[in-house]
C-alpha positions as CSV (number, residue, x, y, z in Angstrom):
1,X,-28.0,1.6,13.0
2,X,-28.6,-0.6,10.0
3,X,-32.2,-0.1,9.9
4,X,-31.1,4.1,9.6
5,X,-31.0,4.6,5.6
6,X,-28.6,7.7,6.0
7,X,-26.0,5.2,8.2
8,X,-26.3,2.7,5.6
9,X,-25.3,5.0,2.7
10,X,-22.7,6.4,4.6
11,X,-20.8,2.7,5.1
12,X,-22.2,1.6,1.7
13,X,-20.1,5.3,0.4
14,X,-17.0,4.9,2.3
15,X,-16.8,1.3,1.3
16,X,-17.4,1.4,-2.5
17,X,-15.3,4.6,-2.7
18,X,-12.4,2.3,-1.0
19,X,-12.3,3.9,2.0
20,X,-11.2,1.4,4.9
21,X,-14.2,-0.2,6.5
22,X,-14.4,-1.9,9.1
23,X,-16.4,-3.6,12.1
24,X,-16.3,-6.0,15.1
25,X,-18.5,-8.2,16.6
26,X,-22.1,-7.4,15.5
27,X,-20.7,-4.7,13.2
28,X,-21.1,-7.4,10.2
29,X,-24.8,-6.7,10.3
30,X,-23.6,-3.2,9.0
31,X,-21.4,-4.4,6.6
32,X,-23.7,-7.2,5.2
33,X,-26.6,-4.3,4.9
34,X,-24.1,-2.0,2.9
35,X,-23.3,-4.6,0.6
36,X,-19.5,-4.8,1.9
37,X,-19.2,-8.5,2.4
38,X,-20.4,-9.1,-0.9
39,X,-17.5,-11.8,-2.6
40,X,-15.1,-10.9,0.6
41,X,-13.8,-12.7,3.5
42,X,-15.2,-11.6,7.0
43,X,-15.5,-12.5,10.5
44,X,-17.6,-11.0,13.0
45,X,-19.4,-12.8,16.4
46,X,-20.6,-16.5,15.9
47,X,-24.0,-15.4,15.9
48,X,-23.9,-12.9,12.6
49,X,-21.7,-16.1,10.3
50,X,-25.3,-16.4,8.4
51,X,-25.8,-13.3,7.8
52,X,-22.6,-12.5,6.6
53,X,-23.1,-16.1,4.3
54,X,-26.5,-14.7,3.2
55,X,-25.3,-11.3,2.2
56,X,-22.7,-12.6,0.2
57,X,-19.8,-12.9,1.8
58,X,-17.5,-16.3,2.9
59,X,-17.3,-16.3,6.2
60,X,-13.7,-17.0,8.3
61,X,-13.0,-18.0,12.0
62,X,-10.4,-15.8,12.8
63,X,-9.3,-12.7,15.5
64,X,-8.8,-10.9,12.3
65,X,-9.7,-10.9,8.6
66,X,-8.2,-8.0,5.9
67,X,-9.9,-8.9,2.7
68,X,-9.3,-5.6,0.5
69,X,-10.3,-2.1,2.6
70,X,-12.8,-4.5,4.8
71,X,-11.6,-5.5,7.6
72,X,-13.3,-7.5,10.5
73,X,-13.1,-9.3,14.0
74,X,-14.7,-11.6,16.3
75,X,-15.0,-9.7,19.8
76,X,-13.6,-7.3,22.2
77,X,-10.8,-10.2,22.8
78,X,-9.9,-10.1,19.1
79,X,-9.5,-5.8,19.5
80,X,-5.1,-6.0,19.3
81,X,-4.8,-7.7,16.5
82,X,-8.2,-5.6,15.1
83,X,-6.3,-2.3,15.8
84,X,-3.1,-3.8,14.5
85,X,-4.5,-4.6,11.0
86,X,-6.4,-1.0,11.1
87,X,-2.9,0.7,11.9
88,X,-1.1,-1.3,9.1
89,X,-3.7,-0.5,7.0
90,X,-3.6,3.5,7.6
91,X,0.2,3.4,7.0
92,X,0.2,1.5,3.8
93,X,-2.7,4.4,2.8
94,X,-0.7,7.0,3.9
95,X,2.7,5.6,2.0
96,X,1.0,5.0,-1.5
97,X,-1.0,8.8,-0.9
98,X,1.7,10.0,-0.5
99,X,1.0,11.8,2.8
């Protein structure tokens, strides 16, 4: 997906608009391509940590990492606490919308 301009500029959109944004595992790659890791914190699997570091971003050992609307995991072991911080994060959106 990150080598599809459109998918980029869709993620690159919804991030830079402050739209939530967020990925697991090897979805870093798409973040670091979108520019969304860029002076944030981030996780993702072992194997992306350079790229993330590369792209900008300061990489974090942790099940979960919320760093503004990004917010990122490890792996599939790491998806509770993922959907946890992506719930919290939709209800604190919803509260100061209004909706």
């Amino acid at each position: 997906m990150r080598l599809s301009k459109p998918m980029v500029d869709l993620v690159r959109g919804a991030y830079e608009s402050g739209k939530l944004t967020a990925a697991i595992c090897h979805g870093g790659w798409m973040l670091a391509s979108a520019g969304a890791v860029r002076g944030r914190r981030a996780t993702g699997y072992l194997p992306i940590r350079d790229d993330v570091v590369n792209a900008g971003g300061e990489w974090v050992d942790a099940e979960v990492v919320c760093d503004g609307n990004v917010i990122t995991s490890r792996t599939p072991e790491d998806l509770p606490a993922f959907a946890r911080e992506i719930v919290k994060y939709l209800e604190r959106a919803s509260v100061s919308s209004g909706i």
